[in-house]
Structure formats: C-alpha cells, structure tokens
C-alpha positions in Angstrom: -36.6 -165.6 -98.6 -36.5 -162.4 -100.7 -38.1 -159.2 -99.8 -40.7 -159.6 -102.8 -42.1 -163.2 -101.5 -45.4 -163.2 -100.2 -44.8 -164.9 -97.0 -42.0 -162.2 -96.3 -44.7 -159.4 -97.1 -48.0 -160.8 -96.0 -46.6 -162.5 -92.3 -42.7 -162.1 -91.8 -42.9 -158.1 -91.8 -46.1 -157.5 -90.4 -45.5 -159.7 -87.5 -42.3 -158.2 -86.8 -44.0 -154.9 -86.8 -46.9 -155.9 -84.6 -44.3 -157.1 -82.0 -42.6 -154.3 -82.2 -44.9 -152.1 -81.5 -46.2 -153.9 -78.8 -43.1 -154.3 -76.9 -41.2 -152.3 -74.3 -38.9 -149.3 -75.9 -35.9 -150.8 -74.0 -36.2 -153.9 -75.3 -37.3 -153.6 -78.9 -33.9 -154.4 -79.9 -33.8 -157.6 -79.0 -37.1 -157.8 -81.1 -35.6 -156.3 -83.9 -32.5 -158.5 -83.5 -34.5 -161.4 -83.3 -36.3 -160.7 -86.0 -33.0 -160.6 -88.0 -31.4 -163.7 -86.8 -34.5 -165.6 -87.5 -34.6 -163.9 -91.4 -31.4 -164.9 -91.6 -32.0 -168.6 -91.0 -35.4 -168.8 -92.8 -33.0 -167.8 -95.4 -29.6 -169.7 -95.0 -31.0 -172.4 -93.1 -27.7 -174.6 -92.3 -25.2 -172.0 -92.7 -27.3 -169.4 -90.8 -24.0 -169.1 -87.9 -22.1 -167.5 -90.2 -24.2 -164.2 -89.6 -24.0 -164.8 -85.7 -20.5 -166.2 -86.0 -19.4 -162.9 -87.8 -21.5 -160.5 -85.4 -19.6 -162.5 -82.5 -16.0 -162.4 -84.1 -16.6 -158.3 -84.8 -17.5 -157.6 -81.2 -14.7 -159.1 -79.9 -12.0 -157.5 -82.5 -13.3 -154.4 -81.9 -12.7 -154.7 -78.3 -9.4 -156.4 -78.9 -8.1 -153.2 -81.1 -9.4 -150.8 -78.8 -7.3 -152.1 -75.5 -4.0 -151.6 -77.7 -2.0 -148.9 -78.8 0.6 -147.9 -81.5 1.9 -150.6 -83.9 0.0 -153.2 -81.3 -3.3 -152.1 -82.2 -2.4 -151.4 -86.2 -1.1 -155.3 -86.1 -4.5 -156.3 -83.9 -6.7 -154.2 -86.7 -4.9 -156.3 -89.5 -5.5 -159.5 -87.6 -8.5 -158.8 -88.1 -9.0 -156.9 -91.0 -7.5 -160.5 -92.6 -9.7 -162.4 -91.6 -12.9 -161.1 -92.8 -11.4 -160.4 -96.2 -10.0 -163.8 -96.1 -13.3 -165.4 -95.5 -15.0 -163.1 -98.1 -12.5 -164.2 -101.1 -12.8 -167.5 -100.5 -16.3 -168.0 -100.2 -17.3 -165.1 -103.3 -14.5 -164.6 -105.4 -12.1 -167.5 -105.1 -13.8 -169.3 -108.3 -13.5 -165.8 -110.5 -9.5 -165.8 -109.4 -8.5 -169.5 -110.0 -10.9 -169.4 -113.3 -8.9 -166.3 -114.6 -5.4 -168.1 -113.2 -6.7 -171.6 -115.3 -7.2 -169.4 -118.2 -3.7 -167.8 -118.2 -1.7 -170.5 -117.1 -3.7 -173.3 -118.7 -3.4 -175.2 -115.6 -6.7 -177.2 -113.6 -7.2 -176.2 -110.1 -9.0 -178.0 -108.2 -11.1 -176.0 -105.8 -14.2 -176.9 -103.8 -17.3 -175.0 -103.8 -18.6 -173.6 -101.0 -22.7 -171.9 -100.3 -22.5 -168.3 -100.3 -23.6 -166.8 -97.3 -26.2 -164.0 -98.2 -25.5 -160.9 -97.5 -21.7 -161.5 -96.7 -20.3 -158.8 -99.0 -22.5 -156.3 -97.1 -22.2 -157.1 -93.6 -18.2 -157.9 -94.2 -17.6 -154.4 -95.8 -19.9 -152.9 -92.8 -17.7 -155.4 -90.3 -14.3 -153.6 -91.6 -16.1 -150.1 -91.8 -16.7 -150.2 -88.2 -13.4 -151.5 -86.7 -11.5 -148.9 -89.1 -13.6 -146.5 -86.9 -12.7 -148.3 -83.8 -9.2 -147.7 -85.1 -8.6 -144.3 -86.2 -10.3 -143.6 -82.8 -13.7 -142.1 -84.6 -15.4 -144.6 -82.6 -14.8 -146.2 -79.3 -15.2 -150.1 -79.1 -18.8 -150.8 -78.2 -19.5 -153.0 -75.4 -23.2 -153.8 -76.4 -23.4 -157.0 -78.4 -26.9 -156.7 -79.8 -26.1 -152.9 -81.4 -23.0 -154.6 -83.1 -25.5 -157.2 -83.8 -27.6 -155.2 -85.4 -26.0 -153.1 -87.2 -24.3 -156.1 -89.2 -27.4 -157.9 -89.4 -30.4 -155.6 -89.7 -32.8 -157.9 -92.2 -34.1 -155.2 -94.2 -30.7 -153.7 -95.5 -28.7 -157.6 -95.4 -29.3 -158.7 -98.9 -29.4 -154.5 -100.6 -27.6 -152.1 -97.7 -27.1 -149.5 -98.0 -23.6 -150.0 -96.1 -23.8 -147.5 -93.2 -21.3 -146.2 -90.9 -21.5 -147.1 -87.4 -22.0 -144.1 -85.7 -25.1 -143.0 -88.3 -26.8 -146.2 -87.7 -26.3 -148.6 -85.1 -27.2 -146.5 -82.1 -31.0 -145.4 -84.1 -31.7 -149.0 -84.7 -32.1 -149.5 -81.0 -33.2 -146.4 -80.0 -36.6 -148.2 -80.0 -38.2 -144.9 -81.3 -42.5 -145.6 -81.4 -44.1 -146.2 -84.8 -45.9 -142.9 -86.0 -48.7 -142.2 -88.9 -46.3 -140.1 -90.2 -43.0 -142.8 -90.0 -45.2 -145.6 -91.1 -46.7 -143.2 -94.1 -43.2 -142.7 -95.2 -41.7 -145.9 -94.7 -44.3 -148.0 -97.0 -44.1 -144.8 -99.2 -40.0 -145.7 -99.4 -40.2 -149.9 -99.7 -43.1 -149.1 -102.8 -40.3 -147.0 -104.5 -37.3 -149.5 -103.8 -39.7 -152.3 -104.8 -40.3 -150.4 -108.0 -36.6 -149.5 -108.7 -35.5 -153.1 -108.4 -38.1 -154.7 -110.6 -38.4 -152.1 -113.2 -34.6 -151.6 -112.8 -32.5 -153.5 -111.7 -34.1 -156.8 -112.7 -34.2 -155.7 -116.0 -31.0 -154.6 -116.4 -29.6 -157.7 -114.9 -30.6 -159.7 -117.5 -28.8 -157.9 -119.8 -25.6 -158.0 -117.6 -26.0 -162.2 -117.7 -26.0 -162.1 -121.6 -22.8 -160.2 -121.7 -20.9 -162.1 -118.9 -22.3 -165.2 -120.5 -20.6 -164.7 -123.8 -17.7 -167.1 -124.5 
C-alpha cells in the first residue's frame, strides 16, 4: 500500500481519522498505533513482525542500557547498536557488498535473498537515534511501550520520515491533541504539497537515477 493508492486515500486515512476523533484523548494512541500496525501488515503482509519485533527489541534495550553504568552500559548500547545495524545490512545492503566483492575478487558468492522490510532504514536509524539518547543520558529509558511503538512505527512517516528525535516526537504523537479547522486546514494543505513534490519530483528524478545505475 502506498500513500498515493486510492484505498489508502479514499478508506485507510479517513477511517483512521474518523476513529480518532471519536475516541477518548487518553486512548487515541492506541488508535493511532493500531492504525500503524495494521498499515504495516496491509503492507508486508507475512513479514509484518518485523515492525513489532523491532518496536519490542528497542523497548527493551533501551531499558537494558539505562540500568547500567560506565563501560557496562557503553558494551549494553553496542549490543545493541549491533544488532539493528546487523539486521539492516543484511537484509538492504548485503547484495550491493558481495556484488562489489564478486567484482573485485572475481569470486561467486552465494547469498540468499531475503524481502525487504519497508521502512526498515527509517525506523532502524530512528531505533539507534533514540537509544544513543538513552545513552548519552539526553533521554531517560521510557517505560511506555506504545510511545516507543509509535515513534518507530508511525504509518504516515514509515516509508518517507522524516527521522525525528525522540524527545521532539514521540511524546506529541500521543498527546492525543483534538482535530481543529485550523490543524486539519494545514495538514491536507502539507500532504497536497508532499504529494506534489514526490510526483513532480522525486518520481521524475528517479527515473533518471535507474538509467544511470543501470548502465553496465
């Protein structure tokens, strides 16, 4: 599902807004999480745990990190900090390294392909961004699962970002602030001009990109 399909614009967004603003502030998190989760999967389909898995695996780290102290919680942060770069390289970029490595050594490597999860460049760097906060002590380990949830998985930024820190984002996403004239004027106003920018843009300018990494 992309953010140009019809069913996204025509039932997927509107629903999620007409829920929203019916619901509870205190709880339109969960809606807004939800809402997420279930992009995600519409999405993904099979591989949709990754997302959840990831969300999980942050929340806990960050925790983790924040109960140790000197070289204990620099080895903890690298632990971690492993991990999600790990899983990023080998699921995005391990095809680019072992085709430049075939080309320089000559040699075949055999390497199996794996589904790229969307989004997983964003949410990772977003993932690492937060738990070097939780580190350098700019931000204390948060115990709420569904703003750590959130702030990795948000649907309208997962595919485009922007990549946000922690402490400018996460806590205003579940604030559960009530839909104005004036925040729904300027919100549509905002998606026309993205819209705009990425097909007049950077669609074009992607097709020019292809023709030059497409060159023997």
């Amino acid at each position: 599902m992309s953010y140009q399909s019809l069913f996204y614009g025509a039932l997927f967004l509107p629903t999620v807004f007409v829920l929203y603003a019916l619901t509870k502030q205190a709880y339109r998190k969960y809606v807004l999480l939800g809402a997420s989760w279930l992009f995600y999967f519409l999405a993904m389909r099979q591989i949709a745990w990754v997302l959840v898995a990831t969300s999980a695996g942050v929340y806990a780290a960050a925790l983790w990190i924040d109960r140790a102290e000197g070289k204990k919680r620099t080895m903890r942060f690298a632990c971690a900090l492993a991990l999600l770069a790990g899983v990023l390289i080998r699921v995005k970029y391990a095809g680019w390294i072992f085709g430049g490595l075939q080309m320089l050594t000559g040699q075949a490597f055999a390497l199996k392909k794996l589904v790229v999860p969307l989004g997983i460049s964003y949410y990772t760097l977003e993932a690492i961004s937060y738990l070097c906060e939780v580190l350098w002590r700019h931000q204390e380990a948060d115990r709420d699962f569904v703003r750590v949830a959130l702030f990795l998985g948000f649907f309208p930024q997962i595919m485009e970002g922007p990549i946000a820190r922690y402490q400018d984002s996460a806590a205003s996403l579940c604030a559960g602030r009530p839909i104005t004239g004036k925040s729904l004027r300027n919100g549509c106003l905002r998606m026309l001009w993205g819209f705009f920018k990425k097909m007049a843009g950077a669609d074009r300018l992607s097709l020019l990109v292809a023709m030059v990494f497409n060159q023997p």
